[in-house]
C-alpha angles and dihedrals in degrees: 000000000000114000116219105182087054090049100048089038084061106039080053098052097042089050085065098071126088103241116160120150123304088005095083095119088107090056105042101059084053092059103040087049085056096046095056087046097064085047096266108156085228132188128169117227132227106247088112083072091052093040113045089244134124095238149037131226111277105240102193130173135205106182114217110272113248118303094002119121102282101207113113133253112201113211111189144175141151140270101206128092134180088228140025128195150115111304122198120251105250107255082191125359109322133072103216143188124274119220106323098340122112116221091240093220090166086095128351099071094062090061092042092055082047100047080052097048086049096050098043082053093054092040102052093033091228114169115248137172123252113309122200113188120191120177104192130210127222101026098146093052093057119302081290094153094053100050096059090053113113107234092228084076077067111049113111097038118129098183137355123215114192121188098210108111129103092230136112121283099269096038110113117178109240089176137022134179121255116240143231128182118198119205093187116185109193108184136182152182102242128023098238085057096058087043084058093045094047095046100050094044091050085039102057108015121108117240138174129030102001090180139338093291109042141045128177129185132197138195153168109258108233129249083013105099101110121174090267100027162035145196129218138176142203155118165214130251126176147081154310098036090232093055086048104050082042091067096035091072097044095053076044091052089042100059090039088056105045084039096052088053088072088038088248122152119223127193129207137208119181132194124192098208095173142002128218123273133191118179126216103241084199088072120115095254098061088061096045082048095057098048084049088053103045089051089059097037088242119163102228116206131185126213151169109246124234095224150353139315146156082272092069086051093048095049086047087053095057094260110118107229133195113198113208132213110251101196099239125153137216075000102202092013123116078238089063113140120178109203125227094212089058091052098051091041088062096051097056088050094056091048091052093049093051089050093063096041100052073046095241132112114208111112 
């Protein structure tokens, strides 16, 4: 059923366009090209206008086909990469980098498993519930694209699965850290007095992993040390949000405090990227996950992720998101290697999944 020509082919020819954060334009139009042509009603949003960037999330609906359950499954991942480039067509399991490129699976395998589940559902005319897709733009600069999206793109949906995490196929995040990013400004009068600032905050503050359930992490921005002052940045990532805001205030009081000895003044600037989830594994769709699982002999594991997604906005959001391994490998590396089989194993699990939730069982 799956075709994996089709599916390589297209992976291939959307590697190909340019697509960083808040330059999507390129592949957007592709994608929203590809989506009315598999009969999508399709619009483009205006978060580029909130954003700075040249294009908006692609908000596309397919309605449940006659008699099938009609509440919603939203099915999500991101346009942005951190690289663009030719990459060479697989002569065994893995699509690789040519010459110095990187495959850019995150994310772009997880549009590409959707563009094939989308196109397997309008070839073989199976029934399905209602499908939202939403590819979102600006993911890597900080969920930007999700969170200028207007929630009433959302209403209707039951669940949301986004294919956006370095994990094993099977793996699904139940749970994943909230987020905080820190722009700090210390400034002085005299360049010996920020050296002393800098050197007994790097000297005595404690960085890394401060217990099981948070890390921060602080540097010196580079190119930014000035002869009065100096920029860092940093942040804070963990669970739950009142842990993490706790500890939030205390790195804050420290700085001041250490700032304030050399009669220096700091400045802070702190954005909350993402909040906490944990997600009830009593909930419907873990069942339904399960029986898709089993049917496939797929291992199912659940995990607490080591960072943000979309999935962290939607669930925000009051949409409650799953967000699925992809099988990717040295993710972000110049070894990455995204494998066909994962791929294709993903895209007969979300079929499957979409089978028991429109309640039929013919894919």
């Amino acid at each position: 059923m799956i075709n994996k020509k089709r599916l390589v082919d297209n992976y291939i020819e959307l590697a190909k366009i340019s697509s960083s954060s808040l330059n999507e334009r390129k592949l957007i139009d592709s994608l929203k090209r590809r989506l009315l042509a598999l009969g999508a009603s399709v619009k483009e949003d205006n978060a580029a206008e909130n954003i700075g960037g040249n294009a908006g999330n692609i908000i596309a609906e397919f309605p449940p086909v006659k008699g099938i359950n009609k509440n919603y499954i939203l099915l999500s991942a991101h346009t942005d990469r951190l690289y663009s480039g030719k990459i060479n067509r697989p002569a065994s399991y893995y699509l690789v980098k040519e010459g110095t490129t990187i495959p850019g699976g995150d994310d772009l395998a997880g549009i590409v498993i959707i563009m094939e589940l989308l196109s397997i559902l309008e070839e073989k005319k199976l029934a399905y519930p209602g499908i939202k897709i939403i590819f979102t733009v600006a993911e890597e600069a900080g969920f930007l694209g999700a969170k200028n999206l207007n929630p009433a793109e959302l209403k209707g949906i039951n669940y949301g699965l986004i294919f956006d995490a370095d994990l094993a196929v099977g793996s699904v995040i139940s749970r994943a850290p909230g987020l905080v990013r820190l722009k700090i400004v210390i400034e002085a009068d005299e360049r010996l007095d920020i050296l002393k600032i800098i050197s007994n905050i790097l000297s005595e503050i404690k960085l890394g992993r401060l217990n099981n359930q948070i890390t921060t992490w602080l540097e010196v921005k580079d190119g930014n040390f000035g002869d009065d002052r100096i920029e860092l940045i940093g942040g804070l990532m963990g669970f739950p949000e009142q842990q993490l805001l706790q500890e939030l205030e205390i790195m804050k009081k420290y700085l001041s405090r250490k700032t304030d000895k050399y009669g220096g003044r700091i400045y802070f600037e702190v954005e909350h990227l993402c909040y906490d989830y944990k997600l009830d594994l009593n909930e419907e769709i873990f069942n339904i996950l399960e029986l898709a699982a089993g049917d496939l002999n797929l291992q199912l594991k659940y995990c607490t992720g080591d960072g943000g997604s979309d999935a962290s906005i939607y669930n925000r959001l009051g949409i409650m998101t799953l967000n699925l391994g992809l099988g990717l490998e040295h993710v972000h590396s110049s070894q990455e290697r995204v494998k066909i089989k994962a791929m294709i194993r993903n895209v007969e699990f979300v079929l499957k999944i979409i089978g028991k939730l429109g309640k039929y069982n013919n894919v």
